[in-house]
LOSE-325040 format. One line per 2 residues: number of its first residue (from 0); for each residue x, y, z of N, C-alpha, C, O, CB. Coordinates in nm, 3 decimals. Glycine has a CB too. Layout:
<sites>
NUM	X/Y/Z/X/Y/Z/X/Y/Z/X/Y/Z/X/Y/Z ~ ...
</sites>
This chain:
<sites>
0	5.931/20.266/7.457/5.942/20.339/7.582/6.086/20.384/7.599/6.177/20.312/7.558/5.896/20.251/7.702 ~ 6.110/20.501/7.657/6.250/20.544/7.643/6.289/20.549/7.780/6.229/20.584/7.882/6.273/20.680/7.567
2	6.408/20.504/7.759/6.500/20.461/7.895/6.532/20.547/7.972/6.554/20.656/7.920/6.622/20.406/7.878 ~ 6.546/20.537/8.104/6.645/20.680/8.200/6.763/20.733/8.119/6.773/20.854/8.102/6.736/20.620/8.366
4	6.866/20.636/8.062/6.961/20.753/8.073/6.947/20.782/7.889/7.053/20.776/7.827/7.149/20.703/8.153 ~ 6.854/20.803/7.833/6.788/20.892/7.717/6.718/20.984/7.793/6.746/21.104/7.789/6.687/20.816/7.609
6	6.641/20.946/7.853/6.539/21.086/7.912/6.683/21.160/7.975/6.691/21.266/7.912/6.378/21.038/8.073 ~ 6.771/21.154/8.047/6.889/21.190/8.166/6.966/21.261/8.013/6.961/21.384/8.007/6.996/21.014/8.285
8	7.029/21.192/7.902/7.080/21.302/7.778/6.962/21.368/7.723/6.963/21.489/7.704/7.162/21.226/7.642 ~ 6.906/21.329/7.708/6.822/21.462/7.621/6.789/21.559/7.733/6.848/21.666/7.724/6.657/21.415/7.533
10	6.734/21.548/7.803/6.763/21.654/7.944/6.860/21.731/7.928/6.835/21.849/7.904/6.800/21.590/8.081 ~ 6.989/21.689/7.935/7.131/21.772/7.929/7.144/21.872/7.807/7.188/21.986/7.800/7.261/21.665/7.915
12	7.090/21.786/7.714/7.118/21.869/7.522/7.024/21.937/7.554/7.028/22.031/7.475/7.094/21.780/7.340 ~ 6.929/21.953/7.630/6.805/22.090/7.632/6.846/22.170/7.704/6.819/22.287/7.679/6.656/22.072/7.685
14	6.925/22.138/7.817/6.985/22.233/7.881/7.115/22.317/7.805/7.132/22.437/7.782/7.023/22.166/8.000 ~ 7.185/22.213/7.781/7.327/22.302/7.705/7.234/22.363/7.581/7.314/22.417/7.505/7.495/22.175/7.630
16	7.130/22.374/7.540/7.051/22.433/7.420/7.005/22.542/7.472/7.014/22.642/7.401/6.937/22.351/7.359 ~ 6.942/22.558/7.613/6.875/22.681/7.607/7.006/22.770/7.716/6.978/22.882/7.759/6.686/22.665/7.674
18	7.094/22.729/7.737/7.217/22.764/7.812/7.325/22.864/7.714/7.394/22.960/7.747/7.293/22.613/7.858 ~ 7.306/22.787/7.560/7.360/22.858/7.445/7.318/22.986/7.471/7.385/23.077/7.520/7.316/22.809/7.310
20	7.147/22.988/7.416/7.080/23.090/7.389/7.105/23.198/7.478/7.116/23.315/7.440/6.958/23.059/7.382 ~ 7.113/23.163/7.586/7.109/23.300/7.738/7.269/23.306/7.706/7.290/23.427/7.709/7.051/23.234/7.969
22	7.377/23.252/7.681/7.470/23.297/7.674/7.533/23.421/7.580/7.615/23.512/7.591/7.508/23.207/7.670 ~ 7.432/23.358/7.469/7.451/23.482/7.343/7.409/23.619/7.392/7.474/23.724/7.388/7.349/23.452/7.200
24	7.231/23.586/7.458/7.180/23.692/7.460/7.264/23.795/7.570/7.303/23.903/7.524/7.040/23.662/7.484 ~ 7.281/23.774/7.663/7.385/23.814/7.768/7.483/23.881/7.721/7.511/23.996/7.755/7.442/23.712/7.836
26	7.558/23.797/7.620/7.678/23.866/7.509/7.604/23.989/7.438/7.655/24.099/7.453/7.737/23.741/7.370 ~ 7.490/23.979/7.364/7.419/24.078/7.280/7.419/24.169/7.358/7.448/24.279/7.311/7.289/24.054/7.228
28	7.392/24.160/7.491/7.335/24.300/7.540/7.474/24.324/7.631/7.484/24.434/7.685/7.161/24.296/7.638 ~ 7.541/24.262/7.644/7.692/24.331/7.714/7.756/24.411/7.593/7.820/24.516/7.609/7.824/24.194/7.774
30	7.736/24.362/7.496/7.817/24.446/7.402/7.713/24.582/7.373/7.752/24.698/7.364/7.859/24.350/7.251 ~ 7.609/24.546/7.363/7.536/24.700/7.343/7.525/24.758/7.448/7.484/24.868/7.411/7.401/24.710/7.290
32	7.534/24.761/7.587/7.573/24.855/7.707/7.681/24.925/7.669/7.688/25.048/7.659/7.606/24.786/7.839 ~ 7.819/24.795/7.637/7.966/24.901/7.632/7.966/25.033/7.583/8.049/25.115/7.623/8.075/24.848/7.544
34	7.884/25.058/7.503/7.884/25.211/7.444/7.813/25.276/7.497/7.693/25.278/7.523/7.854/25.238/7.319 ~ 7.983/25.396/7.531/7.913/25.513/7.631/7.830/25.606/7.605/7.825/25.633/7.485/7.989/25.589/7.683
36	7.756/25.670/7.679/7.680/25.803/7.631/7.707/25.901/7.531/7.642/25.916/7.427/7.673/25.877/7.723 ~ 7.791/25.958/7.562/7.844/26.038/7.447/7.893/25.972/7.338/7.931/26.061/7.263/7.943/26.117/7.483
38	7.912/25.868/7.287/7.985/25.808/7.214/7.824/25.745/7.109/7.820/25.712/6.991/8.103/25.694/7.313 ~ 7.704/25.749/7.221/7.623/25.712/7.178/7.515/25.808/7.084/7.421/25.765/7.018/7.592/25.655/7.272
40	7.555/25.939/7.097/7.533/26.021/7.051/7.612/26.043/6.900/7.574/26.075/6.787/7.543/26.097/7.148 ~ 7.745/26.006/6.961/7.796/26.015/6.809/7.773/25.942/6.695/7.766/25.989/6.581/7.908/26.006/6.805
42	7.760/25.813/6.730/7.720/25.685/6.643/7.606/25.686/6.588/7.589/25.632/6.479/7.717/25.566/6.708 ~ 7.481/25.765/6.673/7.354/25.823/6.627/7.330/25.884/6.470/7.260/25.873/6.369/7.331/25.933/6.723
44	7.449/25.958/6.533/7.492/26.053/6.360/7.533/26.037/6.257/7.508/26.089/6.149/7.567/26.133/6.344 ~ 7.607/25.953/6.290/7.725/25.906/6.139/7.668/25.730/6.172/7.700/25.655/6.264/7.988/25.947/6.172
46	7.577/25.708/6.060/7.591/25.617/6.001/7.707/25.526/5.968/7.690/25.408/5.997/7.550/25.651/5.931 ~ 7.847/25.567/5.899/7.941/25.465/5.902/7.965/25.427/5.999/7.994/25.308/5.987/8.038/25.479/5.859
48	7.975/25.484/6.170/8.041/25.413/6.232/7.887/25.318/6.376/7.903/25.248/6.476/8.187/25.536/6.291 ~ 7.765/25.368/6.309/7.697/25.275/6.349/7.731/25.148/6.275/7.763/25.040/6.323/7.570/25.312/6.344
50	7.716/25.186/6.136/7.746/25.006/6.045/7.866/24.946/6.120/7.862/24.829/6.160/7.809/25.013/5.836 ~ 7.996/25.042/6.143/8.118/24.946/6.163/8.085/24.838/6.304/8.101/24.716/6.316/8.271/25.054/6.194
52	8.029/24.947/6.407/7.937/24.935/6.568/7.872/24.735/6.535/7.883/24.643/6.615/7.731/25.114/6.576 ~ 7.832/24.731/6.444/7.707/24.658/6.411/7.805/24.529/6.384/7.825/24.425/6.446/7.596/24.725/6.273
54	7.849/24.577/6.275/7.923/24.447/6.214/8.052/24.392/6.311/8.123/24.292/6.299/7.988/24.490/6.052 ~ 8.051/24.469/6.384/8.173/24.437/6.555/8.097/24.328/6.613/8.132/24.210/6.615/8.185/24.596/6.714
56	7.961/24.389/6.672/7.939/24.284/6.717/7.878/24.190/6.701/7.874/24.098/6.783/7.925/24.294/6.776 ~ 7.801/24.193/6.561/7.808/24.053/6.493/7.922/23.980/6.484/7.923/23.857/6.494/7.772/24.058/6.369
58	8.007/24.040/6.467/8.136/23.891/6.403/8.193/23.833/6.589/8.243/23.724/6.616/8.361/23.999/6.259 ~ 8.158/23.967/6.704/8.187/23.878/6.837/8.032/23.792/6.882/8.006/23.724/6.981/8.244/24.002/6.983
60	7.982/23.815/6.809/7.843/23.719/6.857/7.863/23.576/6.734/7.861/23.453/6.730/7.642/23.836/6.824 ~ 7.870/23.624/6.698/7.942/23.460/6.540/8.026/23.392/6.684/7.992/23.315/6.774/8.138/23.541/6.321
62	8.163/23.474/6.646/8.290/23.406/6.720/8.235/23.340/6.856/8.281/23.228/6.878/8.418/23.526/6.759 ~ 8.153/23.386/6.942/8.067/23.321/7.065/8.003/23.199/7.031/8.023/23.090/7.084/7.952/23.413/7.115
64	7.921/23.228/6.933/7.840/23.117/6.851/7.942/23.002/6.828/7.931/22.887/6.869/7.779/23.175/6.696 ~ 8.019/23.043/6.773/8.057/22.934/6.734/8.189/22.833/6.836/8.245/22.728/6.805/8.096/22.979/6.594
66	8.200/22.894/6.926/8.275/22.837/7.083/8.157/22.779/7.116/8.144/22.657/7.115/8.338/22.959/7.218 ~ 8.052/22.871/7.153/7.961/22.764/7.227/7.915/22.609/7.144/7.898/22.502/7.202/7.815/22.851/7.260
68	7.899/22.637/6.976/7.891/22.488/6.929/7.973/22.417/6.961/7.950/22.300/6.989/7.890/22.462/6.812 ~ 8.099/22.477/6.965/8.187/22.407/6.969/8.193/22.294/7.121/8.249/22.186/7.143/8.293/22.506/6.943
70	8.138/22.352/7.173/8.131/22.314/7.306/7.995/22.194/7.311/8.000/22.073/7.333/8.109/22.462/7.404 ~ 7.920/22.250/7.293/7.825/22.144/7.235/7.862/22.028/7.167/7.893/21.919/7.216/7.749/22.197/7.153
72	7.856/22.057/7.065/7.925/21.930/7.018/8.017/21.837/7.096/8.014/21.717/7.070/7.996/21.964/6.918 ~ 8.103/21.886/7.195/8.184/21.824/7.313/8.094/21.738/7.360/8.080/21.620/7.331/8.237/21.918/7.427
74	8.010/21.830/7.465/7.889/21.762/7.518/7.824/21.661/7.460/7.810/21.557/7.525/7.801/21.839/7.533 ~ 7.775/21.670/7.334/7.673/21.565/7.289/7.810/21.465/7.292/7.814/21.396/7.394/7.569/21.593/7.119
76	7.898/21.451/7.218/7.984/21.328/7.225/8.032/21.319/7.311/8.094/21.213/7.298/8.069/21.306/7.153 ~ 8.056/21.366/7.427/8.062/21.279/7.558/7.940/21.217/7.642/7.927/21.152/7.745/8.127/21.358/7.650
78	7.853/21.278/7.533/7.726/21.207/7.587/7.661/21.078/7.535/7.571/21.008/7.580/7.627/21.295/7.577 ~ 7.755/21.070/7.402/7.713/20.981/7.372/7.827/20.842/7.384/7.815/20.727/7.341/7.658/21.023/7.255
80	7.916/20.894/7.445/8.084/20.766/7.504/8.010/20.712/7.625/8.015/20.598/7.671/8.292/20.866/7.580 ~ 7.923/20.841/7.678/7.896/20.781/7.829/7.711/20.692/7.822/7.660/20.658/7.929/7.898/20.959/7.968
82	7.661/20.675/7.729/7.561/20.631/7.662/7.628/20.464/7.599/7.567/20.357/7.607/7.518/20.759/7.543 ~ 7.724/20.478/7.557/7.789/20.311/7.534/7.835/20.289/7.621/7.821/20.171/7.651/7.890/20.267/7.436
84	7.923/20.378/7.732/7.969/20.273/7.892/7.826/20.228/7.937/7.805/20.109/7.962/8.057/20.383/8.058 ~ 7.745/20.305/7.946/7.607/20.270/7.994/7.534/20.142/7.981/7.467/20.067/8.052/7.530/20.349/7.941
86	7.570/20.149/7.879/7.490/19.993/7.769/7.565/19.887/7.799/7.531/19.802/7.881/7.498/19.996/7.573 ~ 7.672/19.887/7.735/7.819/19.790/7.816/7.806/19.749/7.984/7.807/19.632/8.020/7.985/19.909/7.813
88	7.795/19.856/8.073/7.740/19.819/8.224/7.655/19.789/8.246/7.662/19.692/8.321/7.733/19.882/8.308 ~ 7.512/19.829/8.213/7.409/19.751/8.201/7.407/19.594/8.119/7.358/19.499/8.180/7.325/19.841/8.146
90	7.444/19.580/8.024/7.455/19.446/7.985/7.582/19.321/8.061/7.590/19.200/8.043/7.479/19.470/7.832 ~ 7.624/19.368/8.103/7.763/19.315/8.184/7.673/19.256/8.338/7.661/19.141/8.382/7.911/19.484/8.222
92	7.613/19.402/8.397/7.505/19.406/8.519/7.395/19.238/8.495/7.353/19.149/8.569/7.385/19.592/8.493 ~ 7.387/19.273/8.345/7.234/19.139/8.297/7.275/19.017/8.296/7.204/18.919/8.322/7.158/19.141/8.129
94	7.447/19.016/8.251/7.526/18.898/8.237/7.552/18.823/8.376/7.535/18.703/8.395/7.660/18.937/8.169 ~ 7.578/18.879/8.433/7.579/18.855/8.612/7.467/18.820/8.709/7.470/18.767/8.820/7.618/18.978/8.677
96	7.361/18.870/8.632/7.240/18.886/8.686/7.211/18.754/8.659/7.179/18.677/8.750/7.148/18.995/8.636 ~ 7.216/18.727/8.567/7.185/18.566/8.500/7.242/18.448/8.570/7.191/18.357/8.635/7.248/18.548/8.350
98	7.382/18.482/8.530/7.467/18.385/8.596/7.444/18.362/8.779/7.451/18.252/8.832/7.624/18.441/8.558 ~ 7.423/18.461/8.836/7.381/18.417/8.974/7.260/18.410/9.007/7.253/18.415/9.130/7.426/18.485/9.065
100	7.116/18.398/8.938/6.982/18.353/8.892/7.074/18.186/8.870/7.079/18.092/8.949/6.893/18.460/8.722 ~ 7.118/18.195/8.780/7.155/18.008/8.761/7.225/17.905/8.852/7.227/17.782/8.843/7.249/17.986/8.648
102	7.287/17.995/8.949/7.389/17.958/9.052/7.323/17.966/9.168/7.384/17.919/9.264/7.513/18.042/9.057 ~ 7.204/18.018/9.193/7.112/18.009/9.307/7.006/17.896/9.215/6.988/17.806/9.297/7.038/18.185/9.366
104	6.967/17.877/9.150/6.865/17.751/9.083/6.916/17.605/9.102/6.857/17.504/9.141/6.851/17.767/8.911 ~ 7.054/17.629/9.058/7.175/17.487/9.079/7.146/17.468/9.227/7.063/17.384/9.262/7.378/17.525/9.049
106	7.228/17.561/9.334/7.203/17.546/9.476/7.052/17.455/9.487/7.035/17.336/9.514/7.197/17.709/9.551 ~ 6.956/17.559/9.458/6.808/17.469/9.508/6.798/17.344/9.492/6.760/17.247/9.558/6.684/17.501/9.442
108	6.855/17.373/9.357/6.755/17.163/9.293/6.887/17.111/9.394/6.853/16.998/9.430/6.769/17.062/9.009 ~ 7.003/17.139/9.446/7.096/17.000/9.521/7.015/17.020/9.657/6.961/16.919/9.704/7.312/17.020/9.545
110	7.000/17.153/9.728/6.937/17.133/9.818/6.781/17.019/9.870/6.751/16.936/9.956/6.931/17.247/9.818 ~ 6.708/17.102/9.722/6.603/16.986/9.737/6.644/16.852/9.712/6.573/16.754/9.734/6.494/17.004/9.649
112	6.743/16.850/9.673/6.733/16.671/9.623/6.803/16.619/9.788/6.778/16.501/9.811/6.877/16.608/9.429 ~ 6.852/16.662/9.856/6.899/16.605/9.977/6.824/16.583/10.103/6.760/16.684/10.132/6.994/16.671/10.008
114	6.813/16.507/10.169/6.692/16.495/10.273/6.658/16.585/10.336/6.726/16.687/10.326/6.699/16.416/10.364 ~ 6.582/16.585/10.393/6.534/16.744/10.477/6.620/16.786/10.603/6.645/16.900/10.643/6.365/16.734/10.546
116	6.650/16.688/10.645/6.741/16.658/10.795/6.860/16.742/10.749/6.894/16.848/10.800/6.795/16.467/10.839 ~ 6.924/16.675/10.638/7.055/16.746/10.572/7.088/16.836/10.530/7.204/16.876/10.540/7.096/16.719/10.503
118	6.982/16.904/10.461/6.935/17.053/10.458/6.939/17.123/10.527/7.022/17.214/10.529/6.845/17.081/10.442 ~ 6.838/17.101/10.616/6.810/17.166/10.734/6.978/17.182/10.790/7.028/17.295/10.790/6.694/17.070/10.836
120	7.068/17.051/10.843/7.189/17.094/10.876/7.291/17.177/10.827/7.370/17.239/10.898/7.232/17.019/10.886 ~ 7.284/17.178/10.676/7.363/17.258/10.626/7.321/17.457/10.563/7.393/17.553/10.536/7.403/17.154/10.519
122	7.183/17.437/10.565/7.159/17.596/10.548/7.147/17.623/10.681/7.123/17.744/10.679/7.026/17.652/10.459 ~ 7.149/17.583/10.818/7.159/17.630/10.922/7.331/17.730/10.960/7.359/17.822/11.037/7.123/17.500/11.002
124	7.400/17.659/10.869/7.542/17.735/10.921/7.569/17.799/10.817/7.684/17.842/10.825/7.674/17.649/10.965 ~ 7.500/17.837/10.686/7.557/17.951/10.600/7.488/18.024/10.676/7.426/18.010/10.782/7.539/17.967/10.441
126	7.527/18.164/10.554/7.526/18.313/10.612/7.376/18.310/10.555/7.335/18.275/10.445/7.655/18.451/10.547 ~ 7.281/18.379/10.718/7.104/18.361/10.647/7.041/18.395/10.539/6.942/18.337/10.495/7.012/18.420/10.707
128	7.112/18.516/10.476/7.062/18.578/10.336/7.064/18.473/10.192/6.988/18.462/10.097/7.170/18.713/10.305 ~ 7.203/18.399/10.234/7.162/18.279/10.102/7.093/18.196/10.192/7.043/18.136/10.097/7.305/18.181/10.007
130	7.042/18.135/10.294/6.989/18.033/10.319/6.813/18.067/10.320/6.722/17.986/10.336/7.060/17.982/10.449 ~ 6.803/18.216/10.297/6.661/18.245/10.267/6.630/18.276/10.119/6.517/18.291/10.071/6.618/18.363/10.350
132	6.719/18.281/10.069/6.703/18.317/9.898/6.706/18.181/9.844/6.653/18.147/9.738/6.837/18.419/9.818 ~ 6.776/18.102/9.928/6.768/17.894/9.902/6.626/17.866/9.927/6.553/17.854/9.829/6.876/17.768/10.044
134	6.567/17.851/10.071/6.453/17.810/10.084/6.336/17.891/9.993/6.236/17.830/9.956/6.436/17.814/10.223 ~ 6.355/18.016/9.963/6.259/18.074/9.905/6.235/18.051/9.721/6.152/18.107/9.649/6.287/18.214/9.951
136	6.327/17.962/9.688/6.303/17.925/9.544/6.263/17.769/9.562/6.229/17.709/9.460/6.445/17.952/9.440 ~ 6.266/17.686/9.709/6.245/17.576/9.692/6.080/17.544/9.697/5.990/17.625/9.721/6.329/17.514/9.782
138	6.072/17.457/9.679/5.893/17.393/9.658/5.856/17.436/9.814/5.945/17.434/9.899/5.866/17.166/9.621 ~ 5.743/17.468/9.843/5.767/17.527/10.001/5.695/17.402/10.063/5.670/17.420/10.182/5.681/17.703/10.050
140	5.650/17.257/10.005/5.671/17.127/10.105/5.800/17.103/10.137/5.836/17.049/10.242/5.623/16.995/10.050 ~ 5.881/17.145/10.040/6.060/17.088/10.110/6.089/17.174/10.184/6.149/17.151/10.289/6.204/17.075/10.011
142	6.046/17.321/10.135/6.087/17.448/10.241/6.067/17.418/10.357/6.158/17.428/10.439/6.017/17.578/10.231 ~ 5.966/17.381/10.385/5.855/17.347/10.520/5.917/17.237/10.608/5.943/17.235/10.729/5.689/17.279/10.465
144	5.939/17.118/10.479/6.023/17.030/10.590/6.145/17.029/10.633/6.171/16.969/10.737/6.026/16.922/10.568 ~ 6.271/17.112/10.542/6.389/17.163/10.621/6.393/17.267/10.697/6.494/17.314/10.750/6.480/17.186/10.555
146	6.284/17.306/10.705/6.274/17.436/10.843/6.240/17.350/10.964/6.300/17.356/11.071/6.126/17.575/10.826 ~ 6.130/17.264/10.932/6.116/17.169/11.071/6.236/17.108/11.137/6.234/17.063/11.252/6.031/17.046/11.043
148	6.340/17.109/11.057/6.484/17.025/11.126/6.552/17.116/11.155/6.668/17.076/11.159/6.581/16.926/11.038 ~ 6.545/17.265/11.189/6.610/17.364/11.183/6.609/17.410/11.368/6.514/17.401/11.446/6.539/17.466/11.062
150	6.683/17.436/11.382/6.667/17.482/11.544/6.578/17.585/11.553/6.590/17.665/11.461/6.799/17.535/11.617 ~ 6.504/17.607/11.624/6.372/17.709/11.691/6.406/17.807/11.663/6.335/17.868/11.584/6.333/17.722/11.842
152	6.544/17.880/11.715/6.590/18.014/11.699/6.591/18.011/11.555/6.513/18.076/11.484/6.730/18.053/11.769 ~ 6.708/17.910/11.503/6.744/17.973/11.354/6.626/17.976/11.255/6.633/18.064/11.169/6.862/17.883/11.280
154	6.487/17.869/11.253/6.350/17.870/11.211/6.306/17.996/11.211/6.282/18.050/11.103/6.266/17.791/11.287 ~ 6.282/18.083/11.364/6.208/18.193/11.351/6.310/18.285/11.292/6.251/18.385/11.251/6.142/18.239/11.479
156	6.433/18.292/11.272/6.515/18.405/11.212/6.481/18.422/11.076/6.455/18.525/11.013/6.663/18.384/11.221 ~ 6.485/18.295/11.039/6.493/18.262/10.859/6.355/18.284/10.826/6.321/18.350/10.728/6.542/18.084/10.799
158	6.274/18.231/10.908/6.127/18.296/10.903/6.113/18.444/10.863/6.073/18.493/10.758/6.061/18.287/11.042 ~ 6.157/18.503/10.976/6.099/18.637/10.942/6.213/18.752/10.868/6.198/18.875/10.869/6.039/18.698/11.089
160	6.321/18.679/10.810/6.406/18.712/10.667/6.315/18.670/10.572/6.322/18.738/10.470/6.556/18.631/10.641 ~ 6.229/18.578/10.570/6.182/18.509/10.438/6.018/18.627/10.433/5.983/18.684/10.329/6.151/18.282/10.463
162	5.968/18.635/10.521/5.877/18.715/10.524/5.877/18.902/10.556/5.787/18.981/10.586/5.813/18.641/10.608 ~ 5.991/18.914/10.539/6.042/19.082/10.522/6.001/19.177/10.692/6.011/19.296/10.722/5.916/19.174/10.351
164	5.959/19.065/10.765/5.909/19.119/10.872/6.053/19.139/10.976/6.127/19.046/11.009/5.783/19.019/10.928 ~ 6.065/19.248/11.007/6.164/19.306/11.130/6.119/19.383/11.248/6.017/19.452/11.242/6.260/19.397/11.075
166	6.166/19.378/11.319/6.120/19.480/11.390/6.230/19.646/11.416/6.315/19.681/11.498/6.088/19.396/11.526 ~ 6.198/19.677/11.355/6.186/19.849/11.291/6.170/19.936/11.385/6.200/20.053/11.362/6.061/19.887/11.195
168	6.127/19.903/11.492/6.109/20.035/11.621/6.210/20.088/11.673/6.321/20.038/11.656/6.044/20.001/11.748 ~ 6.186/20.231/11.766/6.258/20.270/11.867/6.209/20.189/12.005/6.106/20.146/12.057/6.246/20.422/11.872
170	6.366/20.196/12.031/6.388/20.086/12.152/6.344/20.227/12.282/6.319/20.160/12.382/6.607/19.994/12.161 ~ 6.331/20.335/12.310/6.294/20.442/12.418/6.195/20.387/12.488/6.144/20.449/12.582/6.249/20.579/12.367
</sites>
């Protein structure tokens, strides 16, 4: 399965790809406007200076061509520097992710191992978001019984943090 930021570069290389193409073509036909009417008459006639006409703007449609690879090629390799920061931040993101998954697991098992009373006293005065991400990894008989030691107010708060329920209305 292919990741966002593969689908997010190859996206870009299709764009700078068909961005080439309209650039040339644009060039093709600016250069075949430049020649004026009368001039277009003349070139009609004499063969040499249609060939010279021709081979002009082939070598400025090359020289285009080959800026725009050039440019491309930019693109893809900065697409692909910003494709290893990517990987590097995402794995750094997983490393962290872990480590505070293990640092909230540690918290639980001391929480559970301490009486319910004591619990209850001490997730009452942290900040509620860890004291609902605490109760919510614990066995929910211990959950249950350090909420019972919990003051009424702070019970129904942590309650309805733990159950995603708010109230969301207009106050009018």
């Amino acid at each position: 399965m292919r990741s966002m930021k593969e689908t997010i570069a190859d996206s870009a290389l299709q764009r700078t790809d068909k961005c080439l193409t309209v650039i040339i073509l644009v060039i093709c036909f600016l250069l075949s406007a430049s020649i004026t009417p009368g001039a277009e008459e003349e070139r009609q006639g004499n063969p040499a200076v249609q060939l010279r006409d021709l081979k002009e703007r082939e070598a400025a449609v090359r020289k285009e061509e080959e800026r725009l690879n050039a440019i491309k090629k930019d693109v893809e390799q900065k697409i692909a520097e910003y494709r290893g920061l990517l990987d590097k931040i995402e794995k750094m993101l997983s490393k962290m992710e872990r480590a505070n998954d293990e640092k909230l697991a540690h918290a639980v098992k001391v929480y559970e191992a301490m009486p319910a009373e004591d619990a209850a006293a001490r997730l009452s005065v942290i900040d509620e978001h860890t004291a609902v991400n605490i109760l919510m990894q614990m066995k929910a008989k211990k959950a249950g019984a350090v909420i019972s030691f919990m003051d009424p107010k702070k019970a129904a708060s942590v309650t309805k943090s733990m159950t995603g329920i708010e109230k969301n209305f207009p106050t009018n």
